[in-house]
C-alpha positions as CSV (number, residue, x, y, z in Angstrom):
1,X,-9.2,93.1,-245.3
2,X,-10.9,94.1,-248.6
3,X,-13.8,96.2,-248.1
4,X,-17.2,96.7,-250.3
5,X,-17.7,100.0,-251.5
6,X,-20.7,99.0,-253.4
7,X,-21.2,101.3,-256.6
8,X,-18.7,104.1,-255.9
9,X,-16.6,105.3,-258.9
10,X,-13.7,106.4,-256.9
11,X,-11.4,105.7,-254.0
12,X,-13.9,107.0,-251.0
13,X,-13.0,109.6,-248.5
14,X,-11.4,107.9,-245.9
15,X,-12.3,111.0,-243.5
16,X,-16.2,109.9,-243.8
17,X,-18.2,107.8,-241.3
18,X,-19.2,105.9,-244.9
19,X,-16.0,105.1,-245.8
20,X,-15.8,101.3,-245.5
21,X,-19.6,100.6,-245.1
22,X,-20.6,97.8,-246.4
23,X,-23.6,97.7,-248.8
24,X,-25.1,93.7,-247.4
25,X,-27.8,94.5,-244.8
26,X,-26.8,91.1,-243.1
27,X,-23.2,91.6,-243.1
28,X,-21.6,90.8,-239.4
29,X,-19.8,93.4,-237.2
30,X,-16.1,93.4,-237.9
31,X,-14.0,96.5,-236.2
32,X,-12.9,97.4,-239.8
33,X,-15.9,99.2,-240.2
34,X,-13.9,102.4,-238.7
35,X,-11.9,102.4,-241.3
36,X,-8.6,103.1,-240.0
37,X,-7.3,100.3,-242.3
38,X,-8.2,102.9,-245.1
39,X,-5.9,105.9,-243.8
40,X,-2.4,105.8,-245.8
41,X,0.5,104.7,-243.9
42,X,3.2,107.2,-246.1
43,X,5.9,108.2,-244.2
44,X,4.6,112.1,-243.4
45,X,6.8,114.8,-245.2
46,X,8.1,117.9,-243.0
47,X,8.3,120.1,-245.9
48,X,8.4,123.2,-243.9
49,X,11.5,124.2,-241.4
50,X,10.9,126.5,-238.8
51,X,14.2,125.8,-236.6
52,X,16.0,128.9,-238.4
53,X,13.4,131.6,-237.9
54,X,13.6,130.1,-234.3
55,X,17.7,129.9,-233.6
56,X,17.0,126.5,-232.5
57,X,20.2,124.7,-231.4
58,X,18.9,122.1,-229.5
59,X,15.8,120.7,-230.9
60,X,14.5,121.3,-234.6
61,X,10.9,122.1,-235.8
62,X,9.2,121.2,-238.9
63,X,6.1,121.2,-240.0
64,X,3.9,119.4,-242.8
65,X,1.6,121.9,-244.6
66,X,-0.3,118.4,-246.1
67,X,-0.8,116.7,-243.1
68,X,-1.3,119.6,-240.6
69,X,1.2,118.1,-237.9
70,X,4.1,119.9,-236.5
71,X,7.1,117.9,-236.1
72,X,9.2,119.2,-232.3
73,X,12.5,116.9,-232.2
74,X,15.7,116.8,-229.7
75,X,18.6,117.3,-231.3
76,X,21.5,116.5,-229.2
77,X,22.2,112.8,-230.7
78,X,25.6,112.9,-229.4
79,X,24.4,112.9,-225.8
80,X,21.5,110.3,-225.8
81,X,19.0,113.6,-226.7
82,X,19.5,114.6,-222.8
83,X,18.1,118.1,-222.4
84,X,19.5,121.6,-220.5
85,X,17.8,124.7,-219.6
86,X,17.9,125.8,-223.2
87,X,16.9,122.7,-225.0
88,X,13.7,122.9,-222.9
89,X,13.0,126.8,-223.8
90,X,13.5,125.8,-227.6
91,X,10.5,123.1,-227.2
92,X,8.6,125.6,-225.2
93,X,9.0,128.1,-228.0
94,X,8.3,125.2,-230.7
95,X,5.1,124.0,-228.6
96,X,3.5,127.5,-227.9
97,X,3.7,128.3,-231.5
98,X,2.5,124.9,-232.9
99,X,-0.1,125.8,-230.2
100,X,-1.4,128.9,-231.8
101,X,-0.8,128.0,-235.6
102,X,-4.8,127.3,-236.7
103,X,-3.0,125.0,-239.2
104,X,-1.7,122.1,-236.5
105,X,-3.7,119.7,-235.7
106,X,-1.2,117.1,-234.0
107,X,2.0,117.4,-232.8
108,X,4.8,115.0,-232.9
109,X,7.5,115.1,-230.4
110,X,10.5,112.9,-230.9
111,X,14.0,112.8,-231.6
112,X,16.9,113.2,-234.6
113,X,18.9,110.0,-234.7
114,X,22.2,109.9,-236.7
115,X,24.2,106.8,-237.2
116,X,27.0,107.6,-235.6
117,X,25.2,107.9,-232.4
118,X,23.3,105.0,-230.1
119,X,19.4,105.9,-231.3
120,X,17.6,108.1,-228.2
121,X,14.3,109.6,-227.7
122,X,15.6,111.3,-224.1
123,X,17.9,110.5,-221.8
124,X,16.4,113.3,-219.9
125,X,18.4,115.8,-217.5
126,X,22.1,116.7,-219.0
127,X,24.2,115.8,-215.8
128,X,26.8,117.9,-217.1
129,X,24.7,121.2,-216.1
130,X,23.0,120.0,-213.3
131,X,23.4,122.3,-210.3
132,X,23.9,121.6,-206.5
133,X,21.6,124.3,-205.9
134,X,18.8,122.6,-206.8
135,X,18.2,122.7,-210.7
136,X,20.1,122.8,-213.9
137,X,22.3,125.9,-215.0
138,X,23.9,126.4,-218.2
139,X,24.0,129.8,-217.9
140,X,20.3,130.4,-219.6
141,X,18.8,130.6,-216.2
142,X,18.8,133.2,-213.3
143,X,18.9,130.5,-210.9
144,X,18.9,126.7,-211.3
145,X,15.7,125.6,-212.0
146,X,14.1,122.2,-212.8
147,X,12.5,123.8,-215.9
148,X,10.9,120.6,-217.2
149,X,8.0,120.8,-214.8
150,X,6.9,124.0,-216.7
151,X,7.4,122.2,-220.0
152,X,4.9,119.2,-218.7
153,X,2.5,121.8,-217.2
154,X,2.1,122.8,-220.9
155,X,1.8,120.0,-222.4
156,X,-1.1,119.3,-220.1
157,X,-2.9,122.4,-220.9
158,X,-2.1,122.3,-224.8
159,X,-5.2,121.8,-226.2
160,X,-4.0,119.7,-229.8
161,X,-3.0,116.0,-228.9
162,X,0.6,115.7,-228.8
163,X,2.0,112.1,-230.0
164,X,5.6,110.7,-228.7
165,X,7.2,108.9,-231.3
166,X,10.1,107.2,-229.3
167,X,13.1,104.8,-230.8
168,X,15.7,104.2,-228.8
169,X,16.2,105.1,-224.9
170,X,13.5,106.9,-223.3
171,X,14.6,107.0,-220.2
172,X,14.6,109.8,-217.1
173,X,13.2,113.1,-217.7
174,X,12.7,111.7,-221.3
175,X,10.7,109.0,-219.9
176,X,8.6,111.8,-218.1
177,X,8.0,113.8,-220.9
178,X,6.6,110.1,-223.4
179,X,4.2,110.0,-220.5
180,X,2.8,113.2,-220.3
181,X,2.5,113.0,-223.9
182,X,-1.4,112.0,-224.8
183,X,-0.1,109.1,-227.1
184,X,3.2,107.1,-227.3
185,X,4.3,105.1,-230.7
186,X,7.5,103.0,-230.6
187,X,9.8,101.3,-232.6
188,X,11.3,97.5,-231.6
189,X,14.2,99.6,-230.8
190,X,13.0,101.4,-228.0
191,X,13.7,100.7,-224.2
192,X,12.0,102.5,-221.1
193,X,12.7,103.1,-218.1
194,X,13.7,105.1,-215.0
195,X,17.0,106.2,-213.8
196,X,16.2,108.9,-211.1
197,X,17.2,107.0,-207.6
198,X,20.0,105.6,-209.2
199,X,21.3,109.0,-210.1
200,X,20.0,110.9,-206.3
201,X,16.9,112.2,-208.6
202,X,13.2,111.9,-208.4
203,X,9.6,113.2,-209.7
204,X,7.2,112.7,-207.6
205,X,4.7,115.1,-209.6
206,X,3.3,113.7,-213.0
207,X,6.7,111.3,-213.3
208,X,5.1,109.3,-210.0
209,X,1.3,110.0,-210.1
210,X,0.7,109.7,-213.8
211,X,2.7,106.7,-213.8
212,X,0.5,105.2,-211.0
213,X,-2.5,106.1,-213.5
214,X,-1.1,104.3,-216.5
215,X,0.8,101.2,-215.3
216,X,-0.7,100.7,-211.7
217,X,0.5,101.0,-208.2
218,X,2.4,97.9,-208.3
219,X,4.0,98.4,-211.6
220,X,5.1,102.2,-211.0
221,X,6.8,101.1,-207.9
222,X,8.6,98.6,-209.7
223,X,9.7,100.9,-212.0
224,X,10.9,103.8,-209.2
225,X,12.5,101.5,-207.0
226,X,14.1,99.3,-209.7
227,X,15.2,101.4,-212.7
228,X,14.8,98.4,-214.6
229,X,14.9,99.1,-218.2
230,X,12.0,97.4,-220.2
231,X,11.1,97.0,-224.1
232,X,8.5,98.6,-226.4
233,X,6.5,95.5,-226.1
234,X,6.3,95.4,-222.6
235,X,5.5,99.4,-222.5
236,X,2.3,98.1,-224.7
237,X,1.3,95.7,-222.3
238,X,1.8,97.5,-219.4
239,X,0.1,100.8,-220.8
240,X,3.1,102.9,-221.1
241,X,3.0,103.1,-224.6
242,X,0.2,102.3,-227.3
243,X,1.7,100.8,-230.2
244,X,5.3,98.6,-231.1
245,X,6.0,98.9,-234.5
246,X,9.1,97.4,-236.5
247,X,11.6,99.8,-236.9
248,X,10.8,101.1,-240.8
249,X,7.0,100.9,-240.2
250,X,7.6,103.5,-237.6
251,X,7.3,107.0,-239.6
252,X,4.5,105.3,-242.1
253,X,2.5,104.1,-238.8
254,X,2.7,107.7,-237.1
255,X,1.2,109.7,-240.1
256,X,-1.3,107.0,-240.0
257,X,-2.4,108.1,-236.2
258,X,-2.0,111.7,-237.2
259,X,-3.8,111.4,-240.4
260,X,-6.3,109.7,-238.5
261,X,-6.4,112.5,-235.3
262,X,-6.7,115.3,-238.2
263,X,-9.8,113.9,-239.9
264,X,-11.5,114.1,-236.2
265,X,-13.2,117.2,-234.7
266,X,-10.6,119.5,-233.1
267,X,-13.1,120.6,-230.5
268,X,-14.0,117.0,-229.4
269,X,-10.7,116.2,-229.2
270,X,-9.4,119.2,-226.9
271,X,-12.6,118.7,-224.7
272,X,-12.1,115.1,-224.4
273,X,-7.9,115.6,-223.4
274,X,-8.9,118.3,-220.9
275,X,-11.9,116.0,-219.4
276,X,-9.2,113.1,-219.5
277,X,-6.5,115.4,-217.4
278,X,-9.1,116.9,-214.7
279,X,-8.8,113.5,-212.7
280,X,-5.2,114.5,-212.2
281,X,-4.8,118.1,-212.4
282,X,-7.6,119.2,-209.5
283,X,-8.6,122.6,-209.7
284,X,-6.2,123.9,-212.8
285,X,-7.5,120.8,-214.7
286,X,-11.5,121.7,-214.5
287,X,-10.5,125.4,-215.3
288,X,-9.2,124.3,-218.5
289,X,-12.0,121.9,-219.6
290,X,-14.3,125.1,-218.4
291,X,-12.2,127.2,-220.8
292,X,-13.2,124.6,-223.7
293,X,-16.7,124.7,-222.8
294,X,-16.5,129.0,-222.2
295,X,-14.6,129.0,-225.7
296,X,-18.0,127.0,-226.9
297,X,-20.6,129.1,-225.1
298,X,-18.9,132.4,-226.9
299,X,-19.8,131.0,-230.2
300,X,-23.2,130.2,-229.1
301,X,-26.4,132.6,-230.1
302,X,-26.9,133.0,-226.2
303,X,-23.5,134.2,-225.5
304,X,-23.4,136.4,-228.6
305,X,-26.8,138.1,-227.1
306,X,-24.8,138.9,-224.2
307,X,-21.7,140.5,-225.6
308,X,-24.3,142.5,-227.7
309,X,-26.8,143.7,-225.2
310,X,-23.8,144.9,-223.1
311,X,-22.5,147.1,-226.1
312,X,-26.3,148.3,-227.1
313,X,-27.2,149.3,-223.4
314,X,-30.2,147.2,-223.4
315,X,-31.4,144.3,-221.2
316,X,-30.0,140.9,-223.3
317,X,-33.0,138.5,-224.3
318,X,-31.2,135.5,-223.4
319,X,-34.6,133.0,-223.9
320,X,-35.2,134.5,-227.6
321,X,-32.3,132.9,-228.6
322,X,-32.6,128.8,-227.2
């Protein structure tokens, strides 16, 4: 849809509220008006590769200095992406520093697909290392461990919105980890689905309950007790995912969203994705959108009266500053 920019000299900023207003005073709604149409679809470039400062084996990390997105991606094509002990450290690593770097805005976890290899986002626990003493060892750990649920515990509590960009299976832990992530884009190619039962596996933390949240009951049951295997289009429509994009519109449509996440406030965002996760998360959940609200406050003439009537010795005149 073309849009009126009325007198304007030069493309407008696509980050402003004004971007695709039109001029008429009489011209009718139309949901273009948010001008997400206007946001460029280029493919995003990772010009930056941290995966050698890192020793990452198992996953790779880029970012993209232009588009203020870090880029976390499993790297074990040759097994379907499925993860050990040590691929989930290296995307721990990858996360907590895209985390702290003031110049992320977004971050993008997916997968490296060769040709060689049947396309995967995660296939999700490596079999191979799985332990009968009640985790996964590959000789990283002290004692088996399911280290996963740490990895979703901070993903919860990241405070940037992290985007899964699936093609290919996304099945098992892999499946766990697309949900936990606050948005899912896929490609035609991709299939969902569970595998735990059929395998003598199971999550019945966020892999159960925040299933139950996005599909329903009914459908999250179908997906446990079935391990049926369903398509991008039917994640849309069932709330798994939200978007199905052809196959080379993929990368172009993902630095769309994060082109479009970046131009938003960064505070909104975080307070909105820990308000969204207190449902769930009890206790630990309000803590963190408290923390938002605290980091807020700090900034806030009131709290900065505080701090400084502490370090002066004198009684704080809290009302002088509303």
């Amino acid at each position: 849809m073309s849009m009126n920019y009325g007198l304007q000299c030069s493309p407008p900023d696509v980050a402003s509220m004004s971007a695709a207003r039109n001029p008429s005073k009489t011209a009718p709604p139309t949901p273009q008006r948010d001008g997400f149409d206007l946001i460029s679809r280029e493919p995003i470039v990772w010009d930056v590769d941290l995966s050698p400062k890192h020793n990452f084996t198992d996953i790779t990390y880029h970012l993209s200095k232009a588009d203020q997105a870090a880029r976390i991606s499993f790297n074990r094509p040759e097994i379907l992406n499925a993860f050990r002990p040590k691929t989930i450290r290296e995307i721990q690593a990858a996360l907590t520093d895209a985390t702290e770097d003031p110049n992320v805005a977004v971050i993008i976890l997916t997968s490296n697909t060769v040709a060689e290899y049947t396309p995967a986002f995660c296939a999700g626990g490596d079999q191979t290392v799985r332990s009968a003493d009640g985790g996964y060892q590959d000789a990283t750990e002290k004692v088996p461990a399911l280290r996963v649920l740490d990895l979703q515990v901070q993903m919860r509590r990241c405070p940037k919105p992290i985007m899964a960009v699936v093609r290919g299976y996304c099945v098992g832990g892999g499946h766990i980890l697309h949900m936990v992530s606050d948005l899912t884009l896929c490609s035609e190619s991709a299939v969902f689905g569970q595998t735990g039962p059929r395998m003598g596996s199971f999550d019945a933390g966020y892999g159960s309950v925040h299933a139950a949240d996005l599909m329903g009951q009914k459908r999250a049951r179908e997906l446990w007790f079935l391990c049926r295997f369903y398509s991008g289009h039917q994640a849309v429509q069932w709330g798994l995912a939200n978007a199905c994009f052809p196959d080379a519109d993929l990368d172009g449509r993902t630095g769309q969203w994060v082109r479009r996440m970046v131009m938003n406030s960064p505070t909104a965002i975080a307070c909105c994705k820990a308000a969204l996760n207190a449902g769930q998360d009890g206790a630990a959940g309000i803590a963190q959108m408290g923390g938002e609200l605290t980091r807020l406050f700090y900034q806030s003439a009131e709290g900065q009266e505080g701090r400084q009537a502490f370090l002066e010795k004198r009684a704080p005149k809290f009302r002088s500053k509303l």
